[in-house]
C-alpha positions as CSV (number, residue, x, y, z in Angstrom):
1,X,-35.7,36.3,67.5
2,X,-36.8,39.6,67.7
3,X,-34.0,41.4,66.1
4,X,-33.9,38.7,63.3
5,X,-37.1,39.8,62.8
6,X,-36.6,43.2,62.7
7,X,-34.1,43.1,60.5
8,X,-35.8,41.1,58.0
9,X,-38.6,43.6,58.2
10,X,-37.4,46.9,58.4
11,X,-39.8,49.4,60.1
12,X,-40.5,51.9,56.8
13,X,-39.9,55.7,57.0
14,X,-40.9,58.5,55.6
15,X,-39.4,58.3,52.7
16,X,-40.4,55.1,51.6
17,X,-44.2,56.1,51.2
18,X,-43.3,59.5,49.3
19,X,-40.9,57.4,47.3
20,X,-43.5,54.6,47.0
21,X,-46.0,57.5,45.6
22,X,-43.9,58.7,42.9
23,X,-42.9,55.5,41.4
24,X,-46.5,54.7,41.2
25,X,-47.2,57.6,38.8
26,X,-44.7,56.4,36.6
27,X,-45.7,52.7,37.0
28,X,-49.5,53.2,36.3
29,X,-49.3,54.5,32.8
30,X,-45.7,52.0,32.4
31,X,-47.9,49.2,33.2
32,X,-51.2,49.9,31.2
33,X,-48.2,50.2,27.9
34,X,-46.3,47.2,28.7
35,X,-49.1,44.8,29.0
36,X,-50.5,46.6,25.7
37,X,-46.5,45.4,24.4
38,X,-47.2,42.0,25.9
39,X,-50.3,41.3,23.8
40,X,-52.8,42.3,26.6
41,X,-55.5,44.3,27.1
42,X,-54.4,47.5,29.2
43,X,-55.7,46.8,32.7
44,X,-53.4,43.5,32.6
45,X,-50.8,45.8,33.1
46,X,-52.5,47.1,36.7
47,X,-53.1,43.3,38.0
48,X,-49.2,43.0,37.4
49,X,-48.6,46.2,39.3
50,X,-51.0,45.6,42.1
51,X,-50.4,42.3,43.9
52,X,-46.5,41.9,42.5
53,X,-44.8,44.9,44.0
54,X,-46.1,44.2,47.6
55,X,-45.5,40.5,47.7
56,X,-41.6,41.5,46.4
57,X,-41.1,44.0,49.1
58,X,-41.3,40.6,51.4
59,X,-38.2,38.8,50.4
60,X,-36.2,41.0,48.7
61,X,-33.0,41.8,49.5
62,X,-32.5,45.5,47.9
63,X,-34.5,48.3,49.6
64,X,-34.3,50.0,45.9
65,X,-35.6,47.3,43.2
66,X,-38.7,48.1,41.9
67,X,-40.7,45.1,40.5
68,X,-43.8,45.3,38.0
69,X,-44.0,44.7,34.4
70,X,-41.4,45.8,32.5
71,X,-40.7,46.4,28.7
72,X,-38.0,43.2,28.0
73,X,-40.1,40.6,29.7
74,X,-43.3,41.7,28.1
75,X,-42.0,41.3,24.8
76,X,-40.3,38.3,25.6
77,X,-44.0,36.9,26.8
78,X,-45.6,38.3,23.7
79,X,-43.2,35.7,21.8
80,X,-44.1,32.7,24.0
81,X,-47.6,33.4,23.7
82,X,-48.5,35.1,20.1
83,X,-48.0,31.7,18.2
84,X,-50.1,29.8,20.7
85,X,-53.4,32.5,20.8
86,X,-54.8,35.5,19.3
87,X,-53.1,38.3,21.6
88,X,-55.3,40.1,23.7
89,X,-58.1,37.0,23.8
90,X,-59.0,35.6,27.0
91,X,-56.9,32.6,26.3
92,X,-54.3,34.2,25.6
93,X,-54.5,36.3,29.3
94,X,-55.2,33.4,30.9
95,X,-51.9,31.8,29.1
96,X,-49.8,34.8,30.3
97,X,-51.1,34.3,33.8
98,X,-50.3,30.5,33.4
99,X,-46.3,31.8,31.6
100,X,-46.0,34.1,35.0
101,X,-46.7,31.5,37.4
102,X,-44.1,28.9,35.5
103,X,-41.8,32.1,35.7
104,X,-42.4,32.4,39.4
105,X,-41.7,28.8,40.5
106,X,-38.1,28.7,38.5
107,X,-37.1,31.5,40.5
108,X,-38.0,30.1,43.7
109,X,-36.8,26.6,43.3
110,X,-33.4,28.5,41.7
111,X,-33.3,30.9,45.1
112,X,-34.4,28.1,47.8
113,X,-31.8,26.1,46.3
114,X,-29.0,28.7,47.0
115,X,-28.3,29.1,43.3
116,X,-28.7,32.3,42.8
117,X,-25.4,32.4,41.6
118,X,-26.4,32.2,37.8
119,X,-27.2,35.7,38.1
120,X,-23.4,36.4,37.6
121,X,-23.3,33.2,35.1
122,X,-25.1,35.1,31.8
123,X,-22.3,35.8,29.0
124,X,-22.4,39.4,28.6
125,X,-21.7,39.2,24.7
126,X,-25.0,37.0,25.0
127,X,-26.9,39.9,27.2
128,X,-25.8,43.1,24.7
129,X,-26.4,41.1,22.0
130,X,-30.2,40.4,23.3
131,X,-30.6,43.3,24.7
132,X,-30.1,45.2,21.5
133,X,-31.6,43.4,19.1
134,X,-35.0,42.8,21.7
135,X,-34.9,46.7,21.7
136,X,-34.9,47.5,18.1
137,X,-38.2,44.9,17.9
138,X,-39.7,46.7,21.0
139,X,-39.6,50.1,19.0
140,X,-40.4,48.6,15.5
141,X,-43.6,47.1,17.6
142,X,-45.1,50.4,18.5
143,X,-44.3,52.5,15.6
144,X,-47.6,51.5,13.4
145,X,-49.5,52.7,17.2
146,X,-47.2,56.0,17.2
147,X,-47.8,57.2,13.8
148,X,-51.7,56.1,13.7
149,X,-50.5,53.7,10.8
150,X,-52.9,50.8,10.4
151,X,-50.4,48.5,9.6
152,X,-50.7,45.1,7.6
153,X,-50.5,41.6,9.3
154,X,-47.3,40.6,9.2
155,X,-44.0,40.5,11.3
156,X,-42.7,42.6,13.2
157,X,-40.0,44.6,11.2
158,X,-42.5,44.3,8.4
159,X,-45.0,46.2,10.0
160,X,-42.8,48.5,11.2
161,X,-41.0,49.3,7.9
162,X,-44.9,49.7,6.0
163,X,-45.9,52.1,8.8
164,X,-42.6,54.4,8.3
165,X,-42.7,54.4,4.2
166,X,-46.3,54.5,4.0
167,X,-46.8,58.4,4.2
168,X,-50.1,58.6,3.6
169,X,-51.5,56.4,6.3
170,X,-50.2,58.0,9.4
171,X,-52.0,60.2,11.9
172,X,-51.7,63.6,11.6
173,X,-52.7,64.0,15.6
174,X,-51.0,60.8,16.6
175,X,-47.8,61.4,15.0
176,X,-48.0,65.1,17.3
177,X,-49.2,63.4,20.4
178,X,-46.1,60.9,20.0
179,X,-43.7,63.6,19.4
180,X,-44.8,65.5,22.0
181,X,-45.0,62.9,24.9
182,X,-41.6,61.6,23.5
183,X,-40.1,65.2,24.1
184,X,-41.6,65.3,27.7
185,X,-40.2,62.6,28.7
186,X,-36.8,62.8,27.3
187,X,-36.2,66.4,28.9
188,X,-38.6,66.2,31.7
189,X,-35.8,65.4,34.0
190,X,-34.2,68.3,32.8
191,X,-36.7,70.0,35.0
192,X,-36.0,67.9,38.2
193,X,-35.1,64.5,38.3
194,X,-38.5,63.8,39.9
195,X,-40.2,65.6,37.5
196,X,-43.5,63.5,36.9
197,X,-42.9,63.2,33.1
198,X,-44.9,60.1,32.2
199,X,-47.8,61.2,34.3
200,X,-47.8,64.9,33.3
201,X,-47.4,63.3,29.5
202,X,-50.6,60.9,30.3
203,X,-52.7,63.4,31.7
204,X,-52.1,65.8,29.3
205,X,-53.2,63.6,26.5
206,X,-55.8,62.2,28.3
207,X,-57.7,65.7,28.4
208,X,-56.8,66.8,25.4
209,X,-58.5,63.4,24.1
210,X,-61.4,63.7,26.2
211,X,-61.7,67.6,25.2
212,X,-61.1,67.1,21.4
213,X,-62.9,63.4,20.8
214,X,-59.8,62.1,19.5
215,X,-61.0,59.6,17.1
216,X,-57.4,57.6,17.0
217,X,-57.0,54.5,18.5
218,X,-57.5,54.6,22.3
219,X,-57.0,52.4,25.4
220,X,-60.2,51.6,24.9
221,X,-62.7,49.5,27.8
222,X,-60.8,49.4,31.2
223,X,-63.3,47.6,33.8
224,X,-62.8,48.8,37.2
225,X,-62.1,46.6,40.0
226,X,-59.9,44.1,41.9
227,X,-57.8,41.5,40.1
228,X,-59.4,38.3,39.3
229,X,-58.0,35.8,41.7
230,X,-57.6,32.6,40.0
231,X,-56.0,29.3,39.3
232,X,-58.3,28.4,36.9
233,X,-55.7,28.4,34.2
234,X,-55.3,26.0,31.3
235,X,-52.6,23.8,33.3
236,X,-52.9,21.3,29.8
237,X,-50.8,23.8,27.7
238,X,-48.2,23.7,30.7
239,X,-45.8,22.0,28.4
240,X,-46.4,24.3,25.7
241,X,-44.6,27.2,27.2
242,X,-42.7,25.2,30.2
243,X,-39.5,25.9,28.1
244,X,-40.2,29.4,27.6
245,X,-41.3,30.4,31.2
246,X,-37.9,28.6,32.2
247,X,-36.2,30.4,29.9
248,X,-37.8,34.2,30.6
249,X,-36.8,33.0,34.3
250,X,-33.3,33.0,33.9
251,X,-32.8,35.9,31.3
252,X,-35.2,38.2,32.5
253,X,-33.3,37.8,35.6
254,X,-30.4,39.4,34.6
255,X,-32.2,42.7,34.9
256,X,-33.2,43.0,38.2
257,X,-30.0,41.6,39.5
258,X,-27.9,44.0,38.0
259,X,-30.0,46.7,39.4
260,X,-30.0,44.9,42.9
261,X,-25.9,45.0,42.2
262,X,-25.8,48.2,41.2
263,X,-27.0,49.6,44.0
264,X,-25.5,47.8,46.5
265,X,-22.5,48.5,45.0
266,X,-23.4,52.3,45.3
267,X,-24.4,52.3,48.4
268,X,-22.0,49.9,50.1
269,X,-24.5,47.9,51.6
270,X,-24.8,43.5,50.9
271,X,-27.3,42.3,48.4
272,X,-28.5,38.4,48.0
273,X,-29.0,37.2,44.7
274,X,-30.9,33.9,46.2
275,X,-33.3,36.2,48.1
276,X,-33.5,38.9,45.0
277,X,-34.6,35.2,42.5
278,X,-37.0,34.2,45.9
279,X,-38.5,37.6,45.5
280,X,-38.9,37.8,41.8
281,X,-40.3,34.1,42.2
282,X,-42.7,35.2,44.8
283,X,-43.9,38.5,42.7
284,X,-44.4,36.5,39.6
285,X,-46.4,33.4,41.6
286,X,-48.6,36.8,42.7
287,X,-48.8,38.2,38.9
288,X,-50.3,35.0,37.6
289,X,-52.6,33.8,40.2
290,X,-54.0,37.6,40.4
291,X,-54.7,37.8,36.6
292,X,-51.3,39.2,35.4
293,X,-48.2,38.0,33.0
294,X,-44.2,37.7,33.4
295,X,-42.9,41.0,35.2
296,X,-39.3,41.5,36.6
297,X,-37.2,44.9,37.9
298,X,-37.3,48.2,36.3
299,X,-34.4,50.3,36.1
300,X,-36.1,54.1,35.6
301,X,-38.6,53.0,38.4
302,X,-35.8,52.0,40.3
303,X,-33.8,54.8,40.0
304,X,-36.7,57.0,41.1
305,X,-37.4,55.1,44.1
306,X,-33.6,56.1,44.8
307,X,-34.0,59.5,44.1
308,X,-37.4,60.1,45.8
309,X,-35.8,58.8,49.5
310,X,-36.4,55.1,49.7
311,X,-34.6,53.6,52.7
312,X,-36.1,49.9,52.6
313,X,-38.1,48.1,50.4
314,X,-41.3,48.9,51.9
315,X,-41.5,51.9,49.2
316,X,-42.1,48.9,46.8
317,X,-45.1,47.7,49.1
318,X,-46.5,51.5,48.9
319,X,-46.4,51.9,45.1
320,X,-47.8,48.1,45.0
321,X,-50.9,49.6,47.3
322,X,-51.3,53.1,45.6
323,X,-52.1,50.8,42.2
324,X,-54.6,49.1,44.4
325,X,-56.2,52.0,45.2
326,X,-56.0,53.2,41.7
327,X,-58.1,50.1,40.1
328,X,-61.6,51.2,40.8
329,X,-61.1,54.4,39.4
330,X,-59.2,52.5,36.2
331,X,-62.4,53.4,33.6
332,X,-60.7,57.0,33.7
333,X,-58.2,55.8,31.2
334,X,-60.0,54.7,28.5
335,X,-60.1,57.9,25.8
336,X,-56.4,58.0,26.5
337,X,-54.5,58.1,22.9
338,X,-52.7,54.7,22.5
339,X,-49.3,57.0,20.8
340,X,-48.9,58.1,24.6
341,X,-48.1,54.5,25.0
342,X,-46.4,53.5,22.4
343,X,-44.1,56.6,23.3
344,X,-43.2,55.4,26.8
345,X,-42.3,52.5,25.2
346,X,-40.0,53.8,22.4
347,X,-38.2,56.5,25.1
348,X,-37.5,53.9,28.2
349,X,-36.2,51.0,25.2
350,X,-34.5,53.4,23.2
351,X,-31.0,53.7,25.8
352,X,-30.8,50.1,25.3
353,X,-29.4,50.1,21.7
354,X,-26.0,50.5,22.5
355,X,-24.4,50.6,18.9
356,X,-20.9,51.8,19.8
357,X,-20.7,49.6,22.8
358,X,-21.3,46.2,20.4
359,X,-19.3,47.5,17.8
360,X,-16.1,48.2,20.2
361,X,-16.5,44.6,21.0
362,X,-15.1,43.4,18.0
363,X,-11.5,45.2,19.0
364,X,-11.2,43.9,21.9
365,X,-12.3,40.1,21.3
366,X,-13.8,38.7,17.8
367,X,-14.5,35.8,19.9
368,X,-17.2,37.5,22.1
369,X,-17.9,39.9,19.4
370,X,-19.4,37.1,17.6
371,X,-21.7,35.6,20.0
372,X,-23.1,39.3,20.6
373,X,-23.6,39.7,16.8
374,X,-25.1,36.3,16.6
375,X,-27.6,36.7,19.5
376,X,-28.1,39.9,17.7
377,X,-29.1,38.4,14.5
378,X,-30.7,35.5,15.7
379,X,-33.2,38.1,18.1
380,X,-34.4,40.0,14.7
381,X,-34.7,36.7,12.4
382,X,-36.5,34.9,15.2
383,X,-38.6,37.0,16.3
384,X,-41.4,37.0,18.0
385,X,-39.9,33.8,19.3
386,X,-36.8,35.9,20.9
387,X,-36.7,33.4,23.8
388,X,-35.0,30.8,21.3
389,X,-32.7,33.6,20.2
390,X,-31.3,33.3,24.1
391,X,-30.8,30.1,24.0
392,X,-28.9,30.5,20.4
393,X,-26.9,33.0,22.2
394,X,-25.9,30.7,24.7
395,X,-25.3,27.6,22.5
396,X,-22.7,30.0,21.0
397,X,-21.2,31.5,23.6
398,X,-20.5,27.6,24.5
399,X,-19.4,26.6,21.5
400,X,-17.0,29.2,21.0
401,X,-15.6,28.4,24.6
402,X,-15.0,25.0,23.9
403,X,-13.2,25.4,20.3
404,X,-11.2,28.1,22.7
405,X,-10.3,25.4,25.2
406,X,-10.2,22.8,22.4
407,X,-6.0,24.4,21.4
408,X,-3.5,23.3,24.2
409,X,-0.3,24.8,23.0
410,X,2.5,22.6,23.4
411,X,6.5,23.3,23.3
412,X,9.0,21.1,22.4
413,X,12.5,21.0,23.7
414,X,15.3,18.8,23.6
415,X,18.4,19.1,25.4
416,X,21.9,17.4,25.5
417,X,21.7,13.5,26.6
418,X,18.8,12.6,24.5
419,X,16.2,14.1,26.9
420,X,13.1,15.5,25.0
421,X,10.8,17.8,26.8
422,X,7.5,18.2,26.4
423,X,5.1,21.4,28.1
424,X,1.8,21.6,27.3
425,X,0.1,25.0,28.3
426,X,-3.8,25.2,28.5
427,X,-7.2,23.3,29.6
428,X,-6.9,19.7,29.0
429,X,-10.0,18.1,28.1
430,X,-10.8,15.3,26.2
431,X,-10.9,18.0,23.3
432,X,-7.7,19.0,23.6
433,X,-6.3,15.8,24.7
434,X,-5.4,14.6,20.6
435,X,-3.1,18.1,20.2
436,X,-0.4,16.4,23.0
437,X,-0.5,13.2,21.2
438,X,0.0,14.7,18.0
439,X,2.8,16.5,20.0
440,X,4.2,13.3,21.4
441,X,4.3,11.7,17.8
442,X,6.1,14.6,16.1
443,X,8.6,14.8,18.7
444,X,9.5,10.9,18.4
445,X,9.1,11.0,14.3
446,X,11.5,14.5,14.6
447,X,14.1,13.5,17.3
448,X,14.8,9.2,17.2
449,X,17.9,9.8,18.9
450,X,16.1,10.7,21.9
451,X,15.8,8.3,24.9
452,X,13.9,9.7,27.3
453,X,10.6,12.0,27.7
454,X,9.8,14.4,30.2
455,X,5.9,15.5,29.9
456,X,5.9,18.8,32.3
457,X,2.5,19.3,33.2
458,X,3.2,22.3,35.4
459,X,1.5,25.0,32.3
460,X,-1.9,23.1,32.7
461,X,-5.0,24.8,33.9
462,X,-7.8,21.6,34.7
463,X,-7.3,17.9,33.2
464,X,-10.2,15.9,33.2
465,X,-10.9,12.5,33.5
466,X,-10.8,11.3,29.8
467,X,-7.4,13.1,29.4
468,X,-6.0,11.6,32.1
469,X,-6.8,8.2,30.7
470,X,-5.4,9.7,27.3
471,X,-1.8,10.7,29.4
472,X,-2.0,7.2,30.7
473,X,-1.9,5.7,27.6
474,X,0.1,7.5,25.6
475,X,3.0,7.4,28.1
476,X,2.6,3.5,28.3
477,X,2.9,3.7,24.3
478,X,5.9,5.6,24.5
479,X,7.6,2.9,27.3
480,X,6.2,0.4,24.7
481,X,8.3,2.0,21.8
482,X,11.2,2.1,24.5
483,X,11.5,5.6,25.8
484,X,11.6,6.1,29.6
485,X,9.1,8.4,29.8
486,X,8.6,10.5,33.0
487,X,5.5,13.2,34.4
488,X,7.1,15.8,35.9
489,X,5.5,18.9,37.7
490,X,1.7,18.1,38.2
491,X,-0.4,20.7,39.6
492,X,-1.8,20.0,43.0
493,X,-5.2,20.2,41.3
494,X,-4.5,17.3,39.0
495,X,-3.3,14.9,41.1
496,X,-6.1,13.1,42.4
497,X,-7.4,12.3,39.0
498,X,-4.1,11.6,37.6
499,X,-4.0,8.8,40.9
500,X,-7.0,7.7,40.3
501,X,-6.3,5.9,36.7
502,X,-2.4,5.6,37.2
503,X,-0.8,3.0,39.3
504,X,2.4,4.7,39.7
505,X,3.1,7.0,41.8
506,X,2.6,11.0,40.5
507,X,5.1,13.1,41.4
């Protein structure tokens, strides 16, 4: 018992706290402009980096994921949320808290259940085409806040597109402090890949601020202090955004599981994808009852917990504790220019519009190309509501699978003594099922000579149920008509269903 224990609680080293450290200056300032993404106030962003990253480093099973909010998942709860509530009012928080706990208990039932196996399951046509498209949206979302434009109501690409051809309106000294921070932390790692880029970017604008009395739009109020422990959520919306927490579940996901994969991969070491869903769950129960929204794994923190000398996932329990330790002291943020934000923003999203890679798609399958252009489309027209451009992705992806499957090619061949062949090649289905027949028909309209029928079933790939019924009755047709008729060379796969609708024996 003791070395089960021990190995499910690693002793943590060195390296873990000085990784744990680092990431924590990145995810301080990450968090304060993610939840500002998400349609929170600021310090949101520090109850979902608090509590989260400690509970995370109990279940999971990579010793590098770093878990806290995160730029996809916060625009994906901005969607959920901004039809039901004014962003940034208290109902609207408390809704996000309510979204992250929905989140939380998805992931655990999908991870107690041992069925953590849908992390492999998401299309990747569907993923690039998300991915994208969600990216382009994040940016457009913070460009009014980078060039100090105040920006019409509108939608999001709207806004954008005023802010950018509206000359006049921007800010002079936000437009520098964006271009500036978005410089740093481009070729900050230049310096070092440790180089503290978001937090030397943050302080530096910060005191400048404080020194200059900037006078463009700022944090703002930040109030000091622990997270508000809480269930006292409004549970009667539940159904209102059940879909969409279920949803955010499963595709924000895909994230922190190819991270966790990644990794492991690199390293040579075994990950779990039920334990890596049990300790997203776990984190996301911890973000909503402790005042926070929808968070999942970060790759640039990630990466830098790597770097820094992690060893085991206790470096995510450090930087969860150093943000603890940071929320008294939160108040020092507020004169901080909201363009330092919106440029950690634009620089981490900005890797994630892979234009080449969606375009190459197209040579090697027009198929999958057109799910990822589809998702891709159906992000930008339906946003902020991207979480039904998932499941548009998906419905696609589906379709064009089945209308794939739907073709079972099918030769004909007839040889001396009036014996007709028939070989049909594919997945059959009870969509494909009517191609065979129509095969069966041509070849006793084409060859009446013929007396008997050999249906070689050695080319097929599944047969379901209704087909099998279907092969039943078109072979009794054909006896009917008077053609012996024999079923030569089932797979071993499709025998027992074959049996199991056919009295006569299947050889």
């Amino acid at each position: 018992m003791t070395d089960r224990l021990r190995a499910f609680f690693p002793r943590p080293v060195t390296g873990d706290i000085v990784a744990g450290v680092s990431v924590s200056l990145i995810l301080i300032p990450q968090a304060l402009a993610y939840a500002d993404l998400a349609g929170l106030p600021p310090v949101y962003g520090l109850f979902a980096a608090a509590l989260p990253p400690i509970v995370a480093a109990i279940f999971a099973s990579s010793p590098y994921l770093q878990t806290g909010p995160v730029a996809m998942t916060a625009l994906l709860t901005f969607g959920a949320l901004s039809q039901l509530e004014t962003p940034g009012s208290m109902e609207y928080v408390k809704l996000a808290a309510l979204l992250a706990l929905i989140v939380g208990v998805v992931r655990v039932i999908v991870g107690s259940l041992r069925a953590g196996a849908v992390a492999y399951l998401m299309s990747q046509p569907v993923i690039q085409g998300f991915t994208g498209g969600a990216a382009i949206l994040i940016i457009a979302s913070q460009l009014p806040t980078a060039l100090g434009a105040d920006a019409p109501d509108g939608g999001v690409l709207r806004r954008a597109w005023w802010s950018v051809t509206n000359f006049s309106e921007w800010e002079l000294a936000a437009v520098a402090i964006t271009l500036l921070a978005a410089s740093l932390l481009t070729f900050g790692s230049r310096i070092h890949p440790l180089f503290p880029s978001v937090l030397v970017a943050v302080a530096a604008a910060l005191v400048w601020s404080m020194i200059t009395d900037y006078s463009g739009q700022i944090v703002g109020e930040v109030p000091g202090g622990l997270p508000p422990f809480s269930l006292a959520l409004p549970w009667s919306r539940f159904t209102d955004i059940a879909v969409a927490g279920a949803v955010i579940a499963l595709v924000g996901f895909a994230e922190p599981a190819s991270i966790a994969r990644a990794y492991a991969a690199r390293e040579r070491t075994p990950w779990s994808p039920d334990r890596e869903f049990l300790s997203q769950g776990a984190a996301n129960l911890a973000s909503g009852i402790s005042g926070g929204f929808p968070i999942g794994g970060s790759f640039s923190r990630t990466s830098v917990n790597h770097l820094a000398g992690a060893k085991t996932r206790w470096s995510g329990a450090v930087t969860g504790l150093v943000v603890f330790a940071f929320l008294p002291f939160a108040g020092i943020i507020e004169d901080l220019p909201r363009a330092v934000l919106a440029a950690i923003i634009i620089v981490a999203v900005a890797k994630l519009i892979r234009v080449p890679a969606l375009l190459s798609l197209w040579k090697y399958s027009k198929p999958q190309a057109l799910v990822a252009y589809v998702t891709f489309g159906a992000t930008l027209v339906l946003a902020p509501r991207i979480d039904q451009a998932v499941l548009v992705g998906i419905v696609t992806a589906i379709a064009i699978h089945l209308w794939r499957e739907r073709v079972v090619s099918v030769e004909l061949e007839v040889r001396r003594g009036g014996v007709a062949r028939i070989r049909p090649q594919g997945v059959f289905w009870f969509g494909s099922a009517p191609d065979l027949a129509e095969a069966m028909n041509e070849l006793m309209g084409a060859y009446p000579e013929a007396d008997t029928i050999e249906i070689d079933l050695g080319g097929l790939g599944r047969i379901d149920y209704s087909s099998a019924v279907m092969l039943r009755d078109m072979v009794n047709d054909a006896r009917k008509a008077g053609y012996e008729v024999d079923v030569i060379a089932v797979p071993e796969h499709a025998r027992r269903i074959l049996r199991a609708v056919w009295a006569e024996e299947i050889r």
